[in-house]
N, C-alpha and C positions, 0 to 999 in steps of 0.2 A: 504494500500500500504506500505511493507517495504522501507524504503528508505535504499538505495546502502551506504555503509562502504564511510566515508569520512577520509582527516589525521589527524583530530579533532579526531575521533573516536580512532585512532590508538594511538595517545598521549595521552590520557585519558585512555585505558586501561595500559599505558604502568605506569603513573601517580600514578595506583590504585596501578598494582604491585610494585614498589617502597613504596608505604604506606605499606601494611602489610609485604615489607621486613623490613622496619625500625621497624614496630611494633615488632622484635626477635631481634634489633640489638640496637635503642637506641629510644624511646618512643617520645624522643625531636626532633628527626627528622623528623619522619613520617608524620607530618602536610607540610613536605616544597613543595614533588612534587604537590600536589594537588593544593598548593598556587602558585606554577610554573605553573600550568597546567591553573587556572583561568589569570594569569596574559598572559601567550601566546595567551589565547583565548579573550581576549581588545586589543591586542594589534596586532592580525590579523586581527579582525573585522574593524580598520580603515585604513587595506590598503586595495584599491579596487582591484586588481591586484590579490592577496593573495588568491588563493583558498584554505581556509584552513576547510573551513565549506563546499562547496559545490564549483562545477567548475563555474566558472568566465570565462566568453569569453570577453577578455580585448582589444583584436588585433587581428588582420588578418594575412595571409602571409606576412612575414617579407622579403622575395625574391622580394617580385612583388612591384615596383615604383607606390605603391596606398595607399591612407588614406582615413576615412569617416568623414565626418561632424555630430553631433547629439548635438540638442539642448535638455538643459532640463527645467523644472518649470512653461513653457507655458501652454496656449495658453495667451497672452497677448495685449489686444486692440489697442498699441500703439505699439508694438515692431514685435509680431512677423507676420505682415501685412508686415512691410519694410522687415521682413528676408526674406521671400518669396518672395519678390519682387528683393531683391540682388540677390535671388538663380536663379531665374527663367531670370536675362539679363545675370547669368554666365552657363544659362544650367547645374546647378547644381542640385542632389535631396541629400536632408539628410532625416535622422531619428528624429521625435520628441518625446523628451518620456516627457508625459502630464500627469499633474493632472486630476484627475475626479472632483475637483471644478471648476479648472477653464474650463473645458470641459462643464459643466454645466450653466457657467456664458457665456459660449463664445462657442455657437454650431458652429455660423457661420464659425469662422475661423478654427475648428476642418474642417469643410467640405473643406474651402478652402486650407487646408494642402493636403487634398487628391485631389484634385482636381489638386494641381500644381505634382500631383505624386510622393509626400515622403509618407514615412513610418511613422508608428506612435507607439511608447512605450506605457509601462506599467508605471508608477511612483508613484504607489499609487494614492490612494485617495485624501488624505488630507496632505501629504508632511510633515509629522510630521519630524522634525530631527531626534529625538531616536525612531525610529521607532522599530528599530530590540533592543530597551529594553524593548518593551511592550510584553503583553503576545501573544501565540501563535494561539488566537483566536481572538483578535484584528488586529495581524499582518496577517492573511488570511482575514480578512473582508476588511480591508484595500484595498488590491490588487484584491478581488473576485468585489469588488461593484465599481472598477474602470474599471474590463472588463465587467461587467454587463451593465455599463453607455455608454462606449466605441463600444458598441456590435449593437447596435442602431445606431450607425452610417452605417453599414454593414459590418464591420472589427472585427476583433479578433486579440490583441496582443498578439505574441510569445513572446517577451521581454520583460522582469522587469530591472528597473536598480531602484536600494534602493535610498531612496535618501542617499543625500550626499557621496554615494556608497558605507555606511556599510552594511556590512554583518551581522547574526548570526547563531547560529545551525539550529534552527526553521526554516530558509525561504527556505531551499532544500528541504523537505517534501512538504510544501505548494506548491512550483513552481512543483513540481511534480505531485501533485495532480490537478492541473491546466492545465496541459498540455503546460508549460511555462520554461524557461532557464533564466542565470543570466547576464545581460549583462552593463557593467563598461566599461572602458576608459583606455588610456593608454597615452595620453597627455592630459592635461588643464592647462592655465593660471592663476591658482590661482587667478581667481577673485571673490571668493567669495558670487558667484550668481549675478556677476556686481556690487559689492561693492565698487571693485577694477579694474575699464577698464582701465585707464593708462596705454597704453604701453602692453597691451594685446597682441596682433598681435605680436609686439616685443619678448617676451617670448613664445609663441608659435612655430613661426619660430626659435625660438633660440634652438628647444629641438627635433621637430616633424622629425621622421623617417618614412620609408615607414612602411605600415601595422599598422598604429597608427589609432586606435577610437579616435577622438577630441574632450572631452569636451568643448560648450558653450552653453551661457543661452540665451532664448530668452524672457528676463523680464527688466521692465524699469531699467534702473540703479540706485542704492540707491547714487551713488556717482560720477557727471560728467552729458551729455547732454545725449541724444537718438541720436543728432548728433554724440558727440564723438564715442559712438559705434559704429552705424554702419559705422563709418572711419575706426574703429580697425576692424570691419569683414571683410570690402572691402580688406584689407590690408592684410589678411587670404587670401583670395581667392584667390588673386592674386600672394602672394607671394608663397604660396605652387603650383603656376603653374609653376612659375620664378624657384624653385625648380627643377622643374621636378616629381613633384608629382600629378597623377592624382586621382581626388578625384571623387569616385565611391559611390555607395548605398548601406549602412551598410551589406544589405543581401549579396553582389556580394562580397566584402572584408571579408568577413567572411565564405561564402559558406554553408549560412542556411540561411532559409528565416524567418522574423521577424515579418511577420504582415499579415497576412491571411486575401482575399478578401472574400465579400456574404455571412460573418456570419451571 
């Protein structure tokens, strides 16, 4: 499968030519675009937003009074039972993009996510952070042996979301060859995987617009109760209604469907 011309591609040829112009103009310059060209390509890989390797569906219509929920890093025996259980007294459905460990540790509540009628992501395998620094056979086995695992439930994810939602050149090809798209966030809390729930809610509401993907986790907290959470989610919920913002199912706010039934 050729993969489609990305901007990454288009600065990198542009990168080259600037080198062998320098190579007839002054010998000491010709190493700089190429060092520009590495340095733009770290420094779009951490913003998830950035399509600069491959398209990124980060938000939804920006017109329409709607945002989605999606938790990541789950399934989690203590945490994401009570999220289900907040969503399901707010008639709410999100998206969860799951590990294929903890998918493996925790069938049950993989079934009870579908069962309450959300959707369910890609997140890899094993949640490695540098995931998109590993090689490009790593980084497909990663994601192939998390729909393999996933597939047995009788679903098949359309979504990958990287973790910590870097990007690299490598993962457009693979998701392509998968029959898969790239999908990131366009608000979170900066908590760090729940590192940081203080006042969570707070920063949320302080930022989220209509058309906004929302990052949160649904993993014990490393810092604070499982009570204090779920006060900060409740306070989610509630507040972006208080908004006037209706919070819909990632496929409906985006207008592509994320997660295929009777695989």
């Amino acid at each position: 499968m050729i993969c489609p011309l990305s901007p990454a591609h288009f600065v990198a040829l542009g990168a080259i030519q600037l080198f062998v112009l320098f190579l007839f103009i002054d010998l000491r310059l010709a190493p700089l675009p190429l060092l520009l060209f590495i340095l733009i390509c770290f420094i779009a890989s951490l913003f998830p937003r950035f399509s600069f390797f491959l398209p990124i569906t980060s938000s939804g219509k920006r017109e329409e009074k709607r945002v989605s929920l999606t938790f990541d890093d789950g399934p989690d025996p203590e945490i994401t039972p009570r999220v289900l259980d907040l969503l399901a007294r707010h008639s709410l459905k999100a998206t969860f993009f799951v590990t294929g460990t903890g998918a493996v540790r925790y069938p049950e509540i993989i079934r009870a996510i579908l069962a309450g009628g959300h959707t369910i992501g890609n997140h890899s395998y094993n949640h490695f952070p540098f995931l998109m620094l590993r090689s490009r056979k790593t980084l497909r086995n990663e994601i192939a042996s998390a729909q393999t695992l996933l597939r047995q439930f009788g679903i098949e994810p359309l979504a990958f979301r990287p973790p910590v939602g870097v990007t690299s050149f490598r993962l457009w090809r693979i998701l392509l060859e998968l029959g898969m798209f790239c999908v990131n966030f366009s608000c979170r809390a900066g908590d760090f995987g729940n590192r940081r729930i203080h006042g969570m809610s707070r920063r949320i509401l302080g930022k989220v617009v209509q058309g906004d993907i929302i990052l949160l986790h649904d993993i014990t907290p490393k810092n604070g109760t499982s009570e204090q959470l779920m006060r900060e989610l409740e306070a989610i919920c509630t507040g972006l209604k208080d908004k006037g913002l209706e919070i819909v199912p990632l496929e409906r706010l985006i207008g592509r469907e994320v997660m295929k039934s009777g695989a």
